[in-house]
Structures are given as structure tokens and as C-alpha cells.
C-alpha positions in Angstrom: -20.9 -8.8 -50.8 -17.9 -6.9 -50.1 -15.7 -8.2 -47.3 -15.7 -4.7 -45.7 -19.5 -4.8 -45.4 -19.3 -8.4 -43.7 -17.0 -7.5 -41.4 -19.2 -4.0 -40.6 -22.8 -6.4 -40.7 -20.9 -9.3 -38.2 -19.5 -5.9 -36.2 -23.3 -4.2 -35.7 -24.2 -7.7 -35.3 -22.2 -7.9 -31.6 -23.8 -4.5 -30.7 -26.5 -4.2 -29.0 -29.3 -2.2 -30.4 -29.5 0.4 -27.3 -25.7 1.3 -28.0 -26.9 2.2 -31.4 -30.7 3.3 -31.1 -33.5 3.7 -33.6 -37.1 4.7 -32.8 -39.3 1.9 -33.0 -41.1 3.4 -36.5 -37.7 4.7 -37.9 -37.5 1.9 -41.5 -34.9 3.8 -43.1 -31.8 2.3 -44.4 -29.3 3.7 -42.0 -31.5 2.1 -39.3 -32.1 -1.2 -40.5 -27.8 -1.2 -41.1 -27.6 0.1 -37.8 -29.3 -2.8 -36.7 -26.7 -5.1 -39.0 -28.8 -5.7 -41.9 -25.9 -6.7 -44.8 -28.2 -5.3 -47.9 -28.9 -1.8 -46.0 -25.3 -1.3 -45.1 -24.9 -2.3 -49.1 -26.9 0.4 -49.6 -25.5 2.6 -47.7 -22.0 1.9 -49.1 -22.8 2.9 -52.6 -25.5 5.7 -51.8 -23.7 7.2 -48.9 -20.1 6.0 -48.2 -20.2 8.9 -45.4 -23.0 8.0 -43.4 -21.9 4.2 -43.6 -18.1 6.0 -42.3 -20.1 7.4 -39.3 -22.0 4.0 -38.5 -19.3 2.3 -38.4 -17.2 4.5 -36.3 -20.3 4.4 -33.6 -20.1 0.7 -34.4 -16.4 0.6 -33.3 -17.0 3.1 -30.4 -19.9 1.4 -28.8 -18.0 -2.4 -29.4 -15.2 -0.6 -27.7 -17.3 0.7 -24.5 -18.9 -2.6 -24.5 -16.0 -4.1 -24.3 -14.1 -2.1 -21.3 -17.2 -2.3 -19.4 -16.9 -6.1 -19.1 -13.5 -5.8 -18.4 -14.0 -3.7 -15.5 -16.5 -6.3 -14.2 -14.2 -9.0 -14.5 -12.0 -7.3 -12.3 -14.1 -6.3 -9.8 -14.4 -10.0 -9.1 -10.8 -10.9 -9.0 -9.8 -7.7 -7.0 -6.2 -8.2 -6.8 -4.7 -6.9 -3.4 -1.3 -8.4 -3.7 -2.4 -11.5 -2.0 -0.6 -13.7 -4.8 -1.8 -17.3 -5.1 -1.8 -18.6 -2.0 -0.3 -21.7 -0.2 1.5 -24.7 -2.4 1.7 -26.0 1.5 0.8 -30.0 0.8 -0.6 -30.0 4.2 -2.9 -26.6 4.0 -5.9 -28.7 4.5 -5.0 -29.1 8.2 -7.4 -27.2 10.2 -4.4 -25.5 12.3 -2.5 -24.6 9.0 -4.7 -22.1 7.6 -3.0 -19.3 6.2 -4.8 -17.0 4.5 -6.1 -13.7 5.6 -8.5 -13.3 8.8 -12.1 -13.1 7.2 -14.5 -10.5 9.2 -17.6 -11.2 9.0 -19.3 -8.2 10.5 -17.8 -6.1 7.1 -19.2 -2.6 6.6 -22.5 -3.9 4.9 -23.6 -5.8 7.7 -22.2 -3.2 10.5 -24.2 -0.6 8.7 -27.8 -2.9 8.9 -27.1 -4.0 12.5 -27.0 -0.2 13.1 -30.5 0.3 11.5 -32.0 -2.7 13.6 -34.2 -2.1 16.1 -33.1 -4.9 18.6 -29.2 -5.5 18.0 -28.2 -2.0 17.2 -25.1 -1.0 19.0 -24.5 -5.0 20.1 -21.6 -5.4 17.5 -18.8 -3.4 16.2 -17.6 -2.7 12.2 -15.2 -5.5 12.1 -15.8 -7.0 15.6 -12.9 -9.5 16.5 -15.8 -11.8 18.3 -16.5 -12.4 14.4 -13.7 -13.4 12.6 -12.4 -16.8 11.2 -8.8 -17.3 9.2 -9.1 -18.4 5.5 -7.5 -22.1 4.5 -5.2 -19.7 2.5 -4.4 -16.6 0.3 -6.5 -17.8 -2.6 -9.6 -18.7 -0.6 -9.6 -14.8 0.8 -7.8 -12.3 -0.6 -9.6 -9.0 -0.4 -13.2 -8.1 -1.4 -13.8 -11.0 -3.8 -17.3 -11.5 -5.4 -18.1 -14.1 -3.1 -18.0 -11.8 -0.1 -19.7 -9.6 -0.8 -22.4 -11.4 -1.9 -22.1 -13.3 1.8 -22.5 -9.8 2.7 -25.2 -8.4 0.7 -27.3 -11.8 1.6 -26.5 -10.8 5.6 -27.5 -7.2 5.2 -30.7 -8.7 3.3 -31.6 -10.9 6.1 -31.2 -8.0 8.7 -33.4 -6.2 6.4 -36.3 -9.0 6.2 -36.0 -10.4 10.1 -36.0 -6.7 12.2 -37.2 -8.3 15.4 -34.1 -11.1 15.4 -32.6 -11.4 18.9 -28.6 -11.9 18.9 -29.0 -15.6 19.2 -31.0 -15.8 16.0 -29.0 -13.7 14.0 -25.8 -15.5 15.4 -27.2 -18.9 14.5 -27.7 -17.5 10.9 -24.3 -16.7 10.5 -22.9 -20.3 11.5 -25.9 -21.7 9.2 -24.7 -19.4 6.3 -20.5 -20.3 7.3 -21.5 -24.0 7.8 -22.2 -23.7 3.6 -20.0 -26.6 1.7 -18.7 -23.4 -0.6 -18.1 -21.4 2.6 -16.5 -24.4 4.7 -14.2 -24.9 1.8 -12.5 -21.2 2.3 -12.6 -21.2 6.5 -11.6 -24.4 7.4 -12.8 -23.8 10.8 -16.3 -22.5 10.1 -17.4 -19.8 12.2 
């Protein structure tokens, strides 16, 4: 086989097949090379060298998307907020030492479904400072990390599913939910 048409098959190979569709009954040879069959893309080269062109530049455009796409995800979960890299303090495991940025825990999300609720609406504020804790440092908290905000998404959830919580219940959830070996880990001093 030509090394071209390897490189094409291992190429179609790494996209998926929704980036470069064929209906389900569609047996021609352009779609089974779509698909990164190395004998139809054969085919293809010595029938029709354009066609295979044009694959092979949807190839390299859908790779490409593919590609960018995951890199935007991957740095939506290490937004970067000029925190830097937090403490080299020896001592930063000190409870008193913490460093790192105060952590709200009544974010946007959260504000938003205590506002909906039908018994603690209008009990706490967005960003209420009776709900905050300091990070151990910069690297524990630094912006709107993945973590957060799924802390924050699992809060709104529980809102969502518990609509008759008083305060006290929906208090003690949050010190359950900060009292997490993961969570205790970034706010040395819990909630």
C-alpha cells in the first residue's frame, strides 16, 4: 500500500464517523474510505485522485476541529486567572497560614436556586460573606476551576431535589459536602 494511503486510512481512522457521515445504506467506496477502510481509499486513489483530495481535506478539517475542541475543554478546567502556583511556604499546612483566595460558597449557581426555593428564598445573598472559607493556597483555589463548579452544580442539584429544606438542613449539607477529604484538602478550615 502506498504510505500516503496509510497515513490517510490511520488519519480517517482517529475521526469519528459523525465528523464525516454516511447514511446507514450508502456501500459506496467513498463511504467505506470515509470510514478508513485502506482498500477503498486504494480505490479511490487510482479511480478518483480528486474525490480522495476532498476526503482527505474533510479528514484534516474535522481532525483539526476535533482537536481545538478538546483544547478548549482542557482549558476550561485549568482557567488561568493569574493566580500563579501558589505557596512554596513549608509551613502552608498550618490552619492560620492559608493563603489562597477566599472561596464563596454561595457562587451564582447556588444564589440563583436559593432564589427559586420556596422556603430559603431571599435568606442568603450572591456571594454572602456568612459563607466563605480561605483556600490552603493559590493552587487549591484559583478562579472557576472544574472542581467548583461541579461543588456548585451538585448544590444547585440538591436545592433542586430537597425544595421544602429549612436553613438548618441546607446549612448542614454544606458542612457535610466541605467536611469531603478532597474538599478539606483545599479549605483547611472547612466551612
Amino acid at each position: 500500500m502506498h504510505a500516503g494511503l496509510l497515513a490517510l486510512s490511520l488519519l480517517l481512522s482517529q475521526v469519528p464517523p459523525v465528523l464525516l457521515p454516511c447514511v446507514p445504506s450508502d456501500s459506496t467506496t467513498v463511504c467505506f474510505c470515509k470510514q478508513g477502510m485502506a482498500s477503498a481509499c486504494e480505490t479511490l486513489a487510482n479511480s478518483e485522485p480528486e474525490t480522495l483530495k476532498g476526503i482527505l481535506r474533510l479528514a484534516a478539517m474535522a481532525k483539526a476541529a476535533q482537536e481545538k475542541e478538546q483544547a478548549k475543554e482542557k482549558a476550561a478546567d485549568a482557567v488561568d486567572t493569574g493566580c500563579g502556583g501558589g505557596s512554596k511556604d513549608p509551613h502552608e499546612d498550618d490552619k492560620e497560614k492559608c493563603t489562597g483566595q477566599l472561596h464563596h460558597i454561595i457562587s451564582m449557581k447556588v444564589w440563583k436556586e436559593l432564589e427559586r426555593h420556596l422556603v430559603l428564598k431571599g435568606r442568603y445573598s450572591y456571594r454572602d460573606d456568612r459563607f466563605t472559607t480561605r483556600a490552603k493556597d493559590l493552587k487549591s483555589h484559583c478562579g472557576y476551576q472544574n472542581w467548583h463548579r461541579q461543588v456548585d452544580e451538585e448544590s444547585a442539584r440538591w436545592l433542586r431535589d430537597n425544595g421544602k429544606a429549612t436553613a438548618e438542613q441546607f446549612e448542614a449539607y454544606l458542612r457535610q459536602v466541605y467536611a469531603r477529604p478532597e474538599l478539606q484538602a483545599r479549605f483547611l478550615n472547612g466551612f
